[in-house]
C-alpha positions in Angstrom: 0.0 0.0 0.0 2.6 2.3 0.6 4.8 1.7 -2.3 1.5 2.2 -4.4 1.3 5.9 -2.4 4.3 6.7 -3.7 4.0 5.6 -7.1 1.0 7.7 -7.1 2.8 10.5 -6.0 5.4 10.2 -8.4 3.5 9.6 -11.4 1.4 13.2 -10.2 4.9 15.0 -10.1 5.9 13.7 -14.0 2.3 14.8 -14.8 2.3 18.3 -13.2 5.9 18.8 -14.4 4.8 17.9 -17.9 1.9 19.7 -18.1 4.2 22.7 -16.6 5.9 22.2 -20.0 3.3 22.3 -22.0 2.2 25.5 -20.5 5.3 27.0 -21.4 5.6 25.5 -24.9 2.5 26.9 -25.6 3.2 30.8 -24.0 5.9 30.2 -26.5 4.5 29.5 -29.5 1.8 31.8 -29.0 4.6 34.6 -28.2 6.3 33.8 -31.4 2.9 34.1 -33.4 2.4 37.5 -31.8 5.7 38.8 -32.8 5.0 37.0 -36.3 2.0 38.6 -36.9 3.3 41.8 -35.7 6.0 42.2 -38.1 4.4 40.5 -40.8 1.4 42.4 -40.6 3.4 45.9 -41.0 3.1 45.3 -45.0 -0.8 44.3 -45.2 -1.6 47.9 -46.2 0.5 47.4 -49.5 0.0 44.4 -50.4 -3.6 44.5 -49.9 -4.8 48.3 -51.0 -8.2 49.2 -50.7 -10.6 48.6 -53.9 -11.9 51.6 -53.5 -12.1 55.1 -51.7 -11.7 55.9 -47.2 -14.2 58.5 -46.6 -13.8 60.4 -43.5 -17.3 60.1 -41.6 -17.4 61.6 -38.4 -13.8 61.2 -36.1 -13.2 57.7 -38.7 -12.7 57.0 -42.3 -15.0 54.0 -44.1 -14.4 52.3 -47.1 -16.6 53.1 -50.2 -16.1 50.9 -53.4 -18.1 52.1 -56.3 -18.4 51.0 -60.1 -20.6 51.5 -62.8 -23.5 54.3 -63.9 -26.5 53.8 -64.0 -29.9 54.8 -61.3 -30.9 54.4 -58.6 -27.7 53.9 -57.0 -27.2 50.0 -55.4 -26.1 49.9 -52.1 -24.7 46.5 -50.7 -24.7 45.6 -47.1 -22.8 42.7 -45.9 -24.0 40.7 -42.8 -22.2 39.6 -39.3 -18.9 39.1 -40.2 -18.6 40.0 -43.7 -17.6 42.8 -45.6 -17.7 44.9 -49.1 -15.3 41.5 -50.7 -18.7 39.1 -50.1 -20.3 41.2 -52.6 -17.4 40.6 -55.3 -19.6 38.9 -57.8 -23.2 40.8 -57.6 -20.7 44.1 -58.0 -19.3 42.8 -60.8 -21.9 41.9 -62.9 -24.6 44.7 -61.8 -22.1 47.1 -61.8 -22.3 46.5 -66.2 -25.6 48.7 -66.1 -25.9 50.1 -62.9 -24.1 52.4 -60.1 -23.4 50.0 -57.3 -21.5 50.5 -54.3 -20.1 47.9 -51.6 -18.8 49.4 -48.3 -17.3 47.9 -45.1 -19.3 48.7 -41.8 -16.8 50.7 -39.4 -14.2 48.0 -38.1 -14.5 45.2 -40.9 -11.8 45.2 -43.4 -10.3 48.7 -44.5 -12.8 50.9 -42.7 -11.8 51.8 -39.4 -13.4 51.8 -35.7 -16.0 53.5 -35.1 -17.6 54.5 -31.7 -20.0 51.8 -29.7 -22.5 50.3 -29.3 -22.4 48.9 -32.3 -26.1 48.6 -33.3 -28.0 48.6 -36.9 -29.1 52.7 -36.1 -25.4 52.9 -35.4 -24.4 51.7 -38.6 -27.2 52.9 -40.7 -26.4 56.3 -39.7 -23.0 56.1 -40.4 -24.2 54.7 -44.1 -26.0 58.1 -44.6 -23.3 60.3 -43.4 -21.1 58.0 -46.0 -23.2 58.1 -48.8 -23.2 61.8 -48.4 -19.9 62.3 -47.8 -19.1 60.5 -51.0 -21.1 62.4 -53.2 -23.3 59.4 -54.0 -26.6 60.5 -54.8 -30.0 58.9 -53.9 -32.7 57.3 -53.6 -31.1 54.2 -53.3 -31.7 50.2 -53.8 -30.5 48.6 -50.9 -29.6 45.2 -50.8 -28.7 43.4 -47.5 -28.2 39.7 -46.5 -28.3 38.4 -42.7 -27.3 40.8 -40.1 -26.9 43.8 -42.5 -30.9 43.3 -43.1 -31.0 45.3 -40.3 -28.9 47.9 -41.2 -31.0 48.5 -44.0 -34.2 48.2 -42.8 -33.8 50.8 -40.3 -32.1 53.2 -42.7 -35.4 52.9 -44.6 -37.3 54.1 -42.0 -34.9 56.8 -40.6 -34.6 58.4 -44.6 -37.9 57.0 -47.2 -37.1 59.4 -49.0 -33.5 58.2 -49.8 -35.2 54.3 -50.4 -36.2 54.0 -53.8 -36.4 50.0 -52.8 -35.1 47.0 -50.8 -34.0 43.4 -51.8 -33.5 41.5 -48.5 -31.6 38.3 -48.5 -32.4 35.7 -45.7 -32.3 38.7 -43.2 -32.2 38.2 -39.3 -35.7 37.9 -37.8 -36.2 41.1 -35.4 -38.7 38.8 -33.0 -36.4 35.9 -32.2 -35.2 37.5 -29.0 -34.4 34.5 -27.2 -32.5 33.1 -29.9 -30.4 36.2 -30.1 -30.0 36.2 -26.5 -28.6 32.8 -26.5 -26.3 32.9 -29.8 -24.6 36.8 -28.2 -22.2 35.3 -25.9 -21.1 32.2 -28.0 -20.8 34.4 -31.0 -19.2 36.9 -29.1 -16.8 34.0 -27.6 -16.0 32.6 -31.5 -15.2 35.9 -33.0 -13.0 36.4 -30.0 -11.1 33.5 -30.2 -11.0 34.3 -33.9 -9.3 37.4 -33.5 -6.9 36.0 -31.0 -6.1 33.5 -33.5 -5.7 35.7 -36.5 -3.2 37.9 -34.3 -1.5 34.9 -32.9 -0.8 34.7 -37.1 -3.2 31.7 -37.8 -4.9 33.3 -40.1 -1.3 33.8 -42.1 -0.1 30.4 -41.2 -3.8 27.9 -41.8 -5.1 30.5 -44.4 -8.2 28.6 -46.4 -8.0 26.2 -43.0 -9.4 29.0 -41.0 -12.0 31.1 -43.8 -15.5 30.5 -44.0 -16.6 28.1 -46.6 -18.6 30.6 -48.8 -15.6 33.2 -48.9 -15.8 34.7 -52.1 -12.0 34.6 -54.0 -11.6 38.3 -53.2 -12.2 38.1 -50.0 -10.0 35.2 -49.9 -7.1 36.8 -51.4 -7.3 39.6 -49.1 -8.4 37.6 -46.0 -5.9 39.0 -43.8 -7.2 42.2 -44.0 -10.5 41.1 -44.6 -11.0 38.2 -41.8 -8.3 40.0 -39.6 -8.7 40.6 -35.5 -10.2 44.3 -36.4 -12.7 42.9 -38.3 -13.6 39.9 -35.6 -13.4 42.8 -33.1 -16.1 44.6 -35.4 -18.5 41.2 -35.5 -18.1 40.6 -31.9 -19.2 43.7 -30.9 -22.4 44.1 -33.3 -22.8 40.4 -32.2 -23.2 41.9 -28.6 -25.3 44.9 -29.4 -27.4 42.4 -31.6 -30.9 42.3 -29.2 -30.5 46.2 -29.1 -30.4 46.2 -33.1 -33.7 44.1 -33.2 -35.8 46.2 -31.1 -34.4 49.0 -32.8 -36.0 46.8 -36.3 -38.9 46.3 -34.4 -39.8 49.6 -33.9 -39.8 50.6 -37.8 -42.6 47.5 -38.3 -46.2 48.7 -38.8 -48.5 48.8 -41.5 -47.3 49.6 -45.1 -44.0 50.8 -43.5 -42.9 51.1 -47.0 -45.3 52.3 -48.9 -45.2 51.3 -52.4 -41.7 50.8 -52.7 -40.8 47.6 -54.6 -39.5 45.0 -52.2 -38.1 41.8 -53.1 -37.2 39.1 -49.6 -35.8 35.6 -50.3 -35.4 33.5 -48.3 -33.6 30.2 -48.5 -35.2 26.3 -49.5 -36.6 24.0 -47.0 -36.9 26.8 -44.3 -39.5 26.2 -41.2 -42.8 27.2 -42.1 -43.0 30.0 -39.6 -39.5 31.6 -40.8 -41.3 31.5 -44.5 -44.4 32.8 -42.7 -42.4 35.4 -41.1 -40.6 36.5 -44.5 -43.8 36.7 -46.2 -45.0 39.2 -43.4 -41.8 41.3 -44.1 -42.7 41.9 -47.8 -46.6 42.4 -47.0 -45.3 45.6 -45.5 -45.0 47.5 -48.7 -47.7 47.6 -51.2 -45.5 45.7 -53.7 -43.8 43.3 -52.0 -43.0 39.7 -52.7 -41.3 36.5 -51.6 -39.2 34.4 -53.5 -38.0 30.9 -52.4 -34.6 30.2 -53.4 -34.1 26.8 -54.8 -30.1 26.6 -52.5 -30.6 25.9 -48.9 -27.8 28.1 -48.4 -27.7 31.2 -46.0 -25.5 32.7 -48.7 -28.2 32.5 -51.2 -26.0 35.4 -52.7 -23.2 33.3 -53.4 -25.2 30.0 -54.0 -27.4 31.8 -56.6 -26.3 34.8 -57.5 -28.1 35.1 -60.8 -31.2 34.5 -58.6 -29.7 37.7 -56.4 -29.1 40.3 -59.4 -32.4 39.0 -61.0 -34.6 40.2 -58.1 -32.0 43.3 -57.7 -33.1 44.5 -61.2 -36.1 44.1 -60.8 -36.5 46.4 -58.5 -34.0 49.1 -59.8 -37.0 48.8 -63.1 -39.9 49.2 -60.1 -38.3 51.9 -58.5 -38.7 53.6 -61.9 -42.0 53.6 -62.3 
């Protein structure tokens, strides 16, 4: 019995010493990814110019990237996480026959911070101020998908007259407040740890290992500036302000909030019957609303279909004009 004490007792000392080891191996390596990414990083800015133009807005700058003539003006709004490069394709092909303009919400990609909270009135102020700023003339088309549905949706209500229409693209649902609740903190957590890992130079190291699977190839090739730690700062933070963003939504929802302007939601295949219930509801509040059903399953019905995406988008820029 007592020889079996002390084998116990010496087996605990080879694990606690090991595991002391493995502590420091790790402070290590982590160090060393720190000062990697630190001296690595120092280049990004050349290597991986903005597409388009930094407009100051307030005490910060935002990135604009325009192409094309053509009204009304497009204007694309990314969701959580995502910024002007998730538009790449819809830009490129709209942007044939029409203005269109991508931008990055302060924080994400080449914009820089802006002040907190972080919510969709936040942002959609900041999009008016940019707009502005830039010269670009309304009304506008919005386009949004997820998260940036509320962005857009509450810029609608705060400036009709600058709306000439919407196309909403599987936006968040401005009722599930215990849902958002519950997904804040372990988005919050994931874009955290995300950031730590793209300034611990994972994101340089893994690359493609690390990206979302529907990255488009620009934002691939610029994913370090693009999915760096200022932009999971950015996502965190409008992750946390997220039930203040939907009761700001709520509060724009009434009766033919939007008049007769042409509205165009889709929402993606085999959703629950109440989400598609709760889409239809959305368009029913203009006067020419409708609902499309994409035949992808994808969130990023954008990227799944995008023909099904600039379809609806033109349509509207041809009901806006009438």
């Amino acid at each position: 019995m007592v020889e079996e004490s002390r084998g116990g007792r010496r087996w605990w000392r080879v694990l606690r010493r090991v595991a002391g080891w493995c502590a420091v191996l790790v402070v290590l390596v982590v160090g060393a990814g720190f000062g990697y990414e630190s001296v690595a990083g120092r280049r990004d800015g050349e290597r991986f110019p903005a597409p388009g133009r930094l407009i100051r807005v307030g005490d910060q700058r935002l990135h604009l990237n325009c192409a094309g003539t053509g009204g009304p003006t497009v204007v694309l709004e990314a969701g959580l996480a995502e910024s002007s490069a998730s538009w790449e394709v819809i830009q490129r092909r709209l942007s044939g026959g029409h203005r269109v303009c991508a931008y990055d919400r302060a924080g994400y990609a080449w914009s820089e911070d802006g002040p907190g909270p972080r919510t969709a009135a936040q942002a959609a102020a900041e999009l008016r101020g940019l707009l502005a700023a830039a010269g670009e003339a309304g009304p506008y088309v919005l386009a949004a998908h997820s998260y940036g549905g509320s962005v857009a949706r509450v810029f609608a209500d705060h400036w009709p007259d600058l709306t000439a229409g919407l196309v909403l693209i599987d936006v968040t649902d401005e009722n599930a407040v215990q849902a958002l609740q519950v997904s804040r903190p372990l988005l919050a957590a994931q874009f955290t740890v995300s950031g730590l890992l793209a300034r611990a130079g994972g994101l340089r190291l893994f690359g493609d290992a690390l990206l979302p699977a529907d990255a488009t190839a620009a934002a691939r090739t610029q994913a370090l500036v693009v999915y760096g730690a200022r932009s999971m700062a950015a996502a965190r933070a409008e992750a946390w302000a997220a039930v203040e963003s939907a009761a700001q939504v709520r509060a724009t929802v009434r009766p033919g909030a939007w008049g007769d302007r042409p509205v165009i939601v889709i929402v993606p295949a085999r959703q629950p019957g109440a989400a598609v219930e709760q889409a239809r509801r959305l368009a029913a509040l203009s006067g020419r609303g409708r609902l499309l059903i994409a035949a992808t399953g994808d969130h990023y019905v954008h990227h799944a279909q995008p023909d099904l995406v600039i379809d609806a988008i033109r349509d509207v820029i041809a009901a806006a004009g009438r």
